[in-house]
NUDOTOR-991486 format. One record per residue (C-alpha): z, y, x; chain; residue in three letters. Coordinates in Angstrom, 2 decimals, padded with zeros to 5 digits, always signed. Each point is the difference from the previous one (the first is absolute). Layout:
<r><zz>Z</zz><yy>Y</yy><xx>X</xx><torro>A</torro><setor>ala</setor></r>
...
//
This chain:
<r><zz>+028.47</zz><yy>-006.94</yy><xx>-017.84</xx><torro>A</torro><setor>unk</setor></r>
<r><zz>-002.18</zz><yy>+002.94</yy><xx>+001.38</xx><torro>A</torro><setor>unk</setor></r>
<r><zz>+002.03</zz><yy>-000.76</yy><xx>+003.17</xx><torro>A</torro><setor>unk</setor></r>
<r><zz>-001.10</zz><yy>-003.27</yy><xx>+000.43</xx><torro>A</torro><setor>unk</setor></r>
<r><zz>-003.56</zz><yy>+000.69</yy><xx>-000.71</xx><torro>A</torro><setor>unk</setor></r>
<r><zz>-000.07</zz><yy>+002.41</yy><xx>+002.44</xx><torro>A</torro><setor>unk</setor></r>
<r><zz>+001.25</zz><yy>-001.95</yy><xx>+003.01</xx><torro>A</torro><setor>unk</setor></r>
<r><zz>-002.56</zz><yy>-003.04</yy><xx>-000.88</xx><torro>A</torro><setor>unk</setor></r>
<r><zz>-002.87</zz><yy>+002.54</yy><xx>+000.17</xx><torro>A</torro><setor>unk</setor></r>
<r><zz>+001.06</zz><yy>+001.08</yy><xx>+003.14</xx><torro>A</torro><setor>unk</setor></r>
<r><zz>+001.09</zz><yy>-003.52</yy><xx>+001.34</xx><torro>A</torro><setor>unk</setor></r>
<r><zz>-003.82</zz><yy>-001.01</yy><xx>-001.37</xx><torro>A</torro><setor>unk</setor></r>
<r><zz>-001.65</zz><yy>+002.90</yy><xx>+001.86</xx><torro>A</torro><setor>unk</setor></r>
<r><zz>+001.99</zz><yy>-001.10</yy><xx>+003.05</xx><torro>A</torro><setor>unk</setor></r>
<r><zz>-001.19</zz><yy>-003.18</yy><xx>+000.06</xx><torro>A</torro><setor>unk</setor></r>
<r><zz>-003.78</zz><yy>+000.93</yy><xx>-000.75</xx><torro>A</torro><setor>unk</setor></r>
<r><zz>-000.49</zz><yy>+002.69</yy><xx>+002.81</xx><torro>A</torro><setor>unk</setor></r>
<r><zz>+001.19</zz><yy>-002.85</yy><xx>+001.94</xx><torro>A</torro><setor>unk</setor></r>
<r><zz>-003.13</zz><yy>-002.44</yy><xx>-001.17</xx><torro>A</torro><setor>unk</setor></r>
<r><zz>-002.28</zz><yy>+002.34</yy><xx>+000.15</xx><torro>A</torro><setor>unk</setor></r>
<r><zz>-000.35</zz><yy>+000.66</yy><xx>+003.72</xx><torro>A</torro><setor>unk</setor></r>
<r><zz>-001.23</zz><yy>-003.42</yy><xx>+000.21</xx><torro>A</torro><setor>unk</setor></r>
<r><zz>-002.03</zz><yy>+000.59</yy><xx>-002.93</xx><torro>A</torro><setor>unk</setor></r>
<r><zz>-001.68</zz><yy>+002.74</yy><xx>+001.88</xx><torro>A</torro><setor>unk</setor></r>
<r><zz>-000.42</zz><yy>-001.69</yy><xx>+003.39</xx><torro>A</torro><setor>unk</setor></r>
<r><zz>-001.60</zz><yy>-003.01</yy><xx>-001.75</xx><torro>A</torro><setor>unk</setor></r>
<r><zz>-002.56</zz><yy>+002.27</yy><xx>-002.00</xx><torro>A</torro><setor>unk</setor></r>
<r><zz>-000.69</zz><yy>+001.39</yy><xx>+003.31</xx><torro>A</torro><setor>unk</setor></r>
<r><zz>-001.15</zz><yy>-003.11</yy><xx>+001.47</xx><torro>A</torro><setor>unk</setor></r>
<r><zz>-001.33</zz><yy>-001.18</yy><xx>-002.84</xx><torro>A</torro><setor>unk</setor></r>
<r><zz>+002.56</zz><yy>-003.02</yy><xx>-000.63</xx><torro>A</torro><setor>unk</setor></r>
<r><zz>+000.98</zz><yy>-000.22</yy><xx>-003.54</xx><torro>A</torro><setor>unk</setor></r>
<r><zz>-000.24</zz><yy>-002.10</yy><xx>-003.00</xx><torro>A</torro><setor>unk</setor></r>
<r><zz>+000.93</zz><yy>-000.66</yy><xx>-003.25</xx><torro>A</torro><setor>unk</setor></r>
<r><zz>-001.76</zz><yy>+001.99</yy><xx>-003.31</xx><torro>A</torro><setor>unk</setor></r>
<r><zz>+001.75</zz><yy>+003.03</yy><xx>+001.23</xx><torro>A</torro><setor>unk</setor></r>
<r><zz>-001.24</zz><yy>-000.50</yy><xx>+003.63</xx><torro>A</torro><setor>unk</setor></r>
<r><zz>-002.97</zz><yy>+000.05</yy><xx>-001.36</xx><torro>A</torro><setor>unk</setor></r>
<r><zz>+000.28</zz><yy>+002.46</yy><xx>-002.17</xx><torro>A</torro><setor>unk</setor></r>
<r><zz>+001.21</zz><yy>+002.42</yy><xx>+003.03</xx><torro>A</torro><setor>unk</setor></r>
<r><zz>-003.00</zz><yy>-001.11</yy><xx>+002.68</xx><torro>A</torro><setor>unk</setor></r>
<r><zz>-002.51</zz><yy>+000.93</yy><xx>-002.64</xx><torro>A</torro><setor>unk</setor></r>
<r><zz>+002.05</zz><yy>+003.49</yy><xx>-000.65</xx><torro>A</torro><setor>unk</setor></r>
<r><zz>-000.44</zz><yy>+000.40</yy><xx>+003.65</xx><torro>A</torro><setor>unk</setor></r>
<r><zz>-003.38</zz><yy>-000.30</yy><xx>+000.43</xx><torro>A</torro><setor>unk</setor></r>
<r><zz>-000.85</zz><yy>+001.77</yy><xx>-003.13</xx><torro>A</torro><setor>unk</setor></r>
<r><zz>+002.47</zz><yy>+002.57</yy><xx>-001.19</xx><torro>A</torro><setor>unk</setor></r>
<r><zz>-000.35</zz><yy>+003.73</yy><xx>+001.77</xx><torro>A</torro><setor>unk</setor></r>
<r><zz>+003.57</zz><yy>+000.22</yy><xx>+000.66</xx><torro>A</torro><setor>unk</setor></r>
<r><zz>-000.30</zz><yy>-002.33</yy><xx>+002.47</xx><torro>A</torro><setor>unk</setor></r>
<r><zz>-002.93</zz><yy>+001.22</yy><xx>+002.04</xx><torro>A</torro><setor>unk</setor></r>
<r><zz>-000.46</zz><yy>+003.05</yy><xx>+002.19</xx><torro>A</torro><setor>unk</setor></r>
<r><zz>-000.60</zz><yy>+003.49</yy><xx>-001.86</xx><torro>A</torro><setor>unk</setor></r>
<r><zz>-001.96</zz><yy>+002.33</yy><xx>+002.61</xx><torro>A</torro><setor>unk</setor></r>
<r><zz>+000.48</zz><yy>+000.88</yy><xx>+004.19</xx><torro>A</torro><setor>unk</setor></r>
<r><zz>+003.35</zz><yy>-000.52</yy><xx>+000.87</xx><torro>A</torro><setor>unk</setor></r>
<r><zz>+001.56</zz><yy>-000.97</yy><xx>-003.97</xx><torro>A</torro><setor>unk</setor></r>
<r><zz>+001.17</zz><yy>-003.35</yy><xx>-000.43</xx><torro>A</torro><setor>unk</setor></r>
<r><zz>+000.26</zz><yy>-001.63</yy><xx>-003.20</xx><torro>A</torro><setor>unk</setor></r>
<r><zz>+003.93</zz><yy>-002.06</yy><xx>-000.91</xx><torro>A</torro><setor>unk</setor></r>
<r><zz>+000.52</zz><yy>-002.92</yy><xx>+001.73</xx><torro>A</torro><setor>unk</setor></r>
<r><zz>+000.98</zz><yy>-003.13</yy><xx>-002.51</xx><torro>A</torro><setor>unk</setor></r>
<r><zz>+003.31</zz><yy>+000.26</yy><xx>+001.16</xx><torro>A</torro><setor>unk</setor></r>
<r><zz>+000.43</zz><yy>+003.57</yy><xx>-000.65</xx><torro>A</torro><setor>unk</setor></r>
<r><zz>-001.57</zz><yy>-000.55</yy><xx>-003.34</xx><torro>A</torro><setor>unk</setor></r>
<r><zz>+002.32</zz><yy>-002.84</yy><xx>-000.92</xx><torro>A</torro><setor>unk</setor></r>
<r><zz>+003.01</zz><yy>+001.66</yy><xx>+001.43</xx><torro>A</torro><setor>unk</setor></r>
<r><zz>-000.66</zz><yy>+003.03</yy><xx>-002.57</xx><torro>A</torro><setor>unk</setor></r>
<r><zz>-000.46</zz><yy>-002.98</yy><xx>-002.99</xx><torro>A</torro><setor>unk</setor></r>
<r><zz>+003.50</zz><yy>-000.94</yy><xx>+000.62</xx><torro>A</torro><setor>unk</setor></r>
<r><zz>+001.59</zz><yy>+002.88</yy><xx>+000.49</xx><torro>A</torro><setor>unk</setor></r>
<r><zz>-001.04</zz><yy>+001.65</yy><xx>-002.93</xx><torro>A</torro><setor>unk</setor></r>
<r><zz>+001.15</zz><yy>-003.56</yy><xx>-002.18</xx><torro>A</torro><setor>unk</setor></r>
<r><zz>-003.49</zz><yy>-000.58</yy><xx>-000.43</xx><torro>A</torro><setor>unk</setor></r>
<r><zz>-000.07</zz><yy>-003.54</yy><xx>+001.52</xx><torro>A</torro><setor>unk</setor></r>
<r><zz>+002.80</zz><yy>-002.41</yy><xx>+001.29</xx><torro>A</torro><setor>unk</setor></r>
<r><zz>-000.98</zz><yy>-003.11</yy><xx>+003.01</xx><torro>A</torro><setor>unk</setor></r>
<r><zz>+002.60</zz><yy>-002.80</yy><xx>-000.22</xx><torro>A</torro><setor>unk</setor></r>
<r><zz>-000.17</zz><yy>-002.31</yy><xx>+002.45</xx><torro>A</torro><setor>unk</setor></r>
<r><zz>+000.11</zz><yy>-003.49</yy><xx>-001.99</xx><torro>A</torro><setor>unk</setor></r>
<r><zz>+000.24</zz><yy>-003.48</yy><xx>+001.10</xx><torro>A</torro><setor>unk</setor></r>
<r><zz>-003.78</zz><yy>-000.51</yy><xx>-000.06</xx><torro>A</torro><setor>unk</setor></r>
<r><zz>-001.55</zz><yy>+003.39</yy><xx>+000.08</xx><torro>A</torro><setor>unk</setor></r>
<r><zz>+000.52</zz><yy>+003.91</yy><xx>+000.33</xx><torro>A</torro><setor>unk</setor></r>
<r><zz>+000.64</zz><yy>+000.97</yy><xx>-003.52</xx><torro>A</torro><setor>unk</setor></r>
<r><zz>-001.94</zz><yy>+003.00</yy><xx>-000.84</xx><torro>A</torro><setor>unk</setor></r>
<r><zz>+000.51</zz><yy>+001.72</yy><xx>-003.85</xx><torro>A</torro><setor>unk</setor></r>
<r><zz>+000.34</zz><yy>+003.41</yy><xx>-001.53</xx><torro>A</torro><setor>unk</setor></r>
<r><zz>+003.66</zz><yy>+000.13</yy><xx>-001.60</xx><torro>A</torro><setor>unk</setor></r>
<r><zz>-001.76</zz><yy>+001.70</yy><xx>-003.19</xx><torro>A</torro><setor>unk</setor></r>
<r><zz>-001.75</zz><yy>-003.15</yy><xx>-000.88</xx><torro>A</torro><setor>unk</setor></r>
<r><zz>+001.46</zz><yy>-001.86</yy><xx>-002.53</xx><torro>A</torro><setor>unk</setor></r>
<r><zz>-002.77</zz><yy>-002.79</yy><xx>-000.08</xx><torro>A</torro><setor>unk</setor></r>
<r><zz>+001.03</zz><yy>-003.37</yy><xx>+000.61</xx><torro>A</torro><setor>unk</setor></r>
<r><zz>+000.31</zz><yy>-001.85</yy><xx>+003.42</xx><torro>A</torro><setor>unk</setor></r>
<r><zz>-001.12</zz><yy>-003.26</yy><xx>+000.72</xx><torro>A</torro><setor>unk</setor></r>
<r><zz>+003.64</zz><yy>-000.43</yy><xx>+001.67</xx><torro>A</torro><setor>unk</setor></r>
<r><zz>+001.82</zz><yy>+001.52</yy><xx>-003.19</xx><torro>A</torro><setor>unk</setor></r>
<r><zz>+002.18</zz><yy>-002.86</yy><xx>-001.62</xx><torro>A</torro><setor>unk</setor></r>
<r><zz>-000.15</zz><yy>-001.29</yy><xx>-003.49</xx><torro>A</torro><setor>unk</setor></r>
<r><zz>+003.11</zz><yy>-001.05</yy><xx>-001.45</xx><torro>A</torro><setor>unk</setor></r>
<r><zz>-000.68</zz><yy>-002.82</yy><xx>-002.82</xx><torro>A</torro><setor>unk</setor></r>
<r><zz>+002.47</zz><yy>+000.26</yy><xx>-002.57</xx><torro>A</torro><setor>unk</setor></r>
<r><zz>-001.00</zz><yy>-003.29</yy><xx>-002.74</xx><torro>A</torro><setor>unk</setor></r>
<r><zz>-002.40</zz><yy>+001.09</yy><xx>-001.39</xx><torro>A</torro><setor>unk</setor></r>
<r><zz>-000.84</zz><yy>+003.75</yy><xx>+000.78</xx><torro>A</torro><setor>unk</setor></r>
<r><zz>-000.72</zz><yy>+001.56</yy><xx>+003.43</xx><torro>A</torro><setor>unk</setor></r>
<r><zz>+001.77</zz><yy>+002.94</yy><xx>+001.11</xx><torro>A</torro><setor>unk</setor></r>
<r><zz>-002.88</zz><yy>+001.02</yy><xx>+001.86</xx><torro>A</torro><setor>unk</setor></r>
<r><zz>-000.05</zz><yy>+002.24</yy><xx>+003.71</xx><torro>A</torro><setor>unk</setor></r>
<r><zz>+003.72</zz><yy>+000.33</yy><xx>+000.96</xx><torro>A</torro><setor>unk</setor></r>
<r><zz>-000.76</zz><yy>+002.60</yy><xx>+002.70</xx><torro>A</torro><setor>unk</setor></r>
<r><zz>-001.28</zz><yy>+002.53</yy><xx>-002.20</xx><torro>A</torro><setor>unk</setor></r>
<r><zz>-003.06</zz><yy>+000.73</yy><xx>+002.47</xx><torro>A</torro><setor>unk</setor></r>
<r><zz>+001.48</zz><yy>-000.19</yy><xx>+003.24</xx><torro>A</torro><setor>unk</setor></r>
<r><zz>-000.92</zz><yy>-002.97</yy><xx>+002.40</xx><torro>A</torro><setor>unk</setor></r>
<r><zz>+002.66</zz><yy>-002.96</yy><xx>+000.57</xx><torro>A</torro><setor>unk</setor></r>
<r><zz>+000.09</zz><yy>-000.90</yy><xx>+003.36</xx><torro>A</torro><setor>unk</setor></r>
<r><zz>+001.17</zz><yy>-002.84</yy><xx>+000.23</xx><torro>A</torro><setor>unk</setor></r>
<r><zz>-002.39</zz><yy>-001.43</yy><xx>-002.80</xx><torro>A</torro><setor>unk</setor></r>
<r><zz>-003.59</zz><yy>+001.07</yy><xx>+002.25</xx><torro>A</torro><setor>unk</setor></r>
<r><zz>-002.94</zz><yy>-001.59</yy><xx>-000.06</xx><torro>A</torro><setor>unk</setor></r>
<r><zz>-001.75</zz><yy>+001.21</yy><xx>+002.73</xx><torro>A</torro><setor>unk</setor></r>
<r><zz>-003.41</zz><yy>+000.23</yy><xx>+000.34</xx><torro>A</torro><setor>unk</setor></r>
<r><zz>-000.16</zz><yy>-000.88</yy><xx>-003.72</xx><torro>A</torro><setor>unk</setor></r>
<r><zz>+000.90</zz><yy>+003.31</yy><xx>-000.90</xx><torro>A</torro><setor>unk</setor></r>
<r><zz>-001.94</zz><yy>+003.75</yy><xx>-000.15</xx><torro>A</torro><setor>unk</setor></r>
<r><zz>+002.95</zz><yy>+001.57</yy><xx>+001.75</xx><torro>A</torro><setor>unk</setor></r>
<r><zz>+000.02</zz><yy>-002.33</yy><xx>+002.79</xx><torro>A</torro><setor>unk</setor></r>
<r><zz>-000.58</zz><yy>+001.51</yy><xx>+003.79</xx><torro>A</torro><setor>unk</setor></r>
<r><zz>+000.29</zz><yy>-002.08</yy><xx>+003.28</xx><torro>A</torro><setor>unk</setor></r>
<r><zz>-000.27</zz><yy>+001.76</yy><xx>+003.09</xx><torro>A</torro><setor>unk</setor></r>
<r><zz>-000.02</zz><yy>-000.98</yy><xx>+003.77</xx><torro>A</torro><setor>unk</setor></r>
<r><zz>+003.39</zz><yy>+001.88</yy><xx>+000.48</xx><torro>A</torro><setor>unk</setor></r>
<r><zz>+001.71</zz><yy>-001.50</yy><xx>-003.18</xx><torro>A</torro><setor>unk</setor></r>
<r><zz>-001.40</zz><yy>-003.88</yy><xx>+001.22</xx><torro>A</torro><setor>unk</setor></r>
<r><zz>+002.67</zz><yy>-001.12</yy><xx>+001.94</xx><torro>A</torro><setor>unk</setor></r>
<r><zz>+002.70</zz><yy>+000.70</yy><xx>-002.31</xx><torro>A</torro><setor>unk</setor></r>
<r><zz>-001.69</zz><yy>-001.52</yy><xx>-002.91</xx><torro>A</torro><setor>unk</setor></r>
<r><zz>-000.21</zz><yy>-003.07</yy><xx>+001.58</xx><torro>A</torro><setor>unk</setor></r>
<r><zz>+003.46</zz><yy>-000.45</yy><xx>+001.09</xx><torro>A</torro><setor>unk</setor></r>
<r><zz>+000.67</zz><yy>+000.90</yy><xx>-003.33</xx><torro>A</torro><setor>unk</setor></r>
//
């Protein structure tokens, strides 16, 4: 239902602009983790985007640069029970959190057909994982 689809892309967008101001105050100060955390201090320090141009031009901000990821469908952040989730929609590989569903003998394989299941993560196990400073608290009264 094209109806449907289109009000979980917005309710996902919704929910990711709200993650990512945390996402950018944490890069900021330099408190993140995770493979993704990682992943986004070294694109800091290294990508061109990030730094100042000349005189008075500033480069994006992470936020800003994140922001423009999501709103585009280019990247989702779910907030999960052990981590923020973040995955491009368009990939189809399989998740560590993705289910298997035995069936005798045979294996029906990834149920999710790409997308993450959040209430299968495994944290910092994962290549999608992100903790941040802002996104702490709730984690851990998760």
């Amino acid at each position: 239902n094209p109806l449907i689809i289109k009000a979980r892309q917005e309710i996902l967008l919704e929910q990711s602009l709200k993650v990512i101001k945390g996402i950018g105050e944490s890069a900021q100060s330099g408190k993140l983790a995770g493979v993704t955390g990682e992943r986004i201090k070294q694109s800091l320090r290294e990508d061109h985007i990030f730094k100042g141009l000349t005189g008075d031009d500033l480069g994006a901000t992470m936020e800003e640069y994140l922001r423009e990821r999501a709103k585009y469908g280019n990247m989702h952040f779910l907030l999960t029970p052990m981590a923020v989730c973040v995955f491009d929609p368009s990939d189809e590989t399989a998740k560590p959190c993705a289910k298997t569903i035995p069936f005798t003998s045979l294996d029906c394989g990834d149920m999710s057909n790409g997308l993450p299941l959040v209430g299968s993560c495994v944290g910092l196990s994962c290549d999608h994982c992100l903790i941040t400073k802002c996104q702490a608290p709730l984690i851990e009264q998760s």
